[in-house]
N, C-alpha and C positions, 0 to 999 in steps of 0.2 A: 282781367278786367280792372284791377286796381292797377297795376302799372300805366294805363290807359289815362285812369284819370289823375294818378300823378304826371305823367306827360303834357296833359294837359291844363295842371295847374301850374309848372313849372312853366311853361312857354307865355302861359297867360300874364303869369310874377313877371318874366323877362321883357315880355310886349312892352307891359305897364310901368316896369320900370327905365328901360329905354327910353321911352315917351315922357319920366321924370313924371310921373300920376303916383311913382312908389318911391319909399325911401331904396339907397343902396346897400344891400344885403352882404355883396361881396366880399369885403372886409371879416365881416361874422361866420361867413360861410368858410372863406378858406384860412378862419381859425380851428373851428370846429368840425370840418368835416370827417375827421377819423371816429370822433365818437357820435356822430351821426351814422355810419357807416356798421359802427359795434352795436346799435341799438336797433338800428334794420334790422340786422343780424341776427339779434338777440330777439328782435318777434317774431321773424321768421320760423324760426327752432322751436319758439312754444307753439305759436301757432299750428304747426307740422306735428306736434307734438301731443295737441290737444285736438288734433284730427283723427287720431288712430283711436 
């Protein structure tokens, strides 16, 4: 369910910034994307973790 509504906030971000209604992210994003990637990561594992 939650990948749902990041899907859907990500397309909504891209809509709205296409249409120029948002600043461009791009730049930031594909600075930072590995340690956005480790910190998914990294809740994933507690979260999994703090389910058992």
């Amino acid at each position: 369910m939650t990948s749902a509504w990041v899907l859907i906030a990500l397309g909504t971000y891209f809509l709205l910034s296409k249409r120029g209604w948002m600043p461009n992210l791009g730049p930031l994003i594909s600075e930072w994307w590995p340690a956005i990637l480790i910190i998914i990561g990294i809740s994933m594992i507690v979260r999994r973790s703090s389910d058992e």
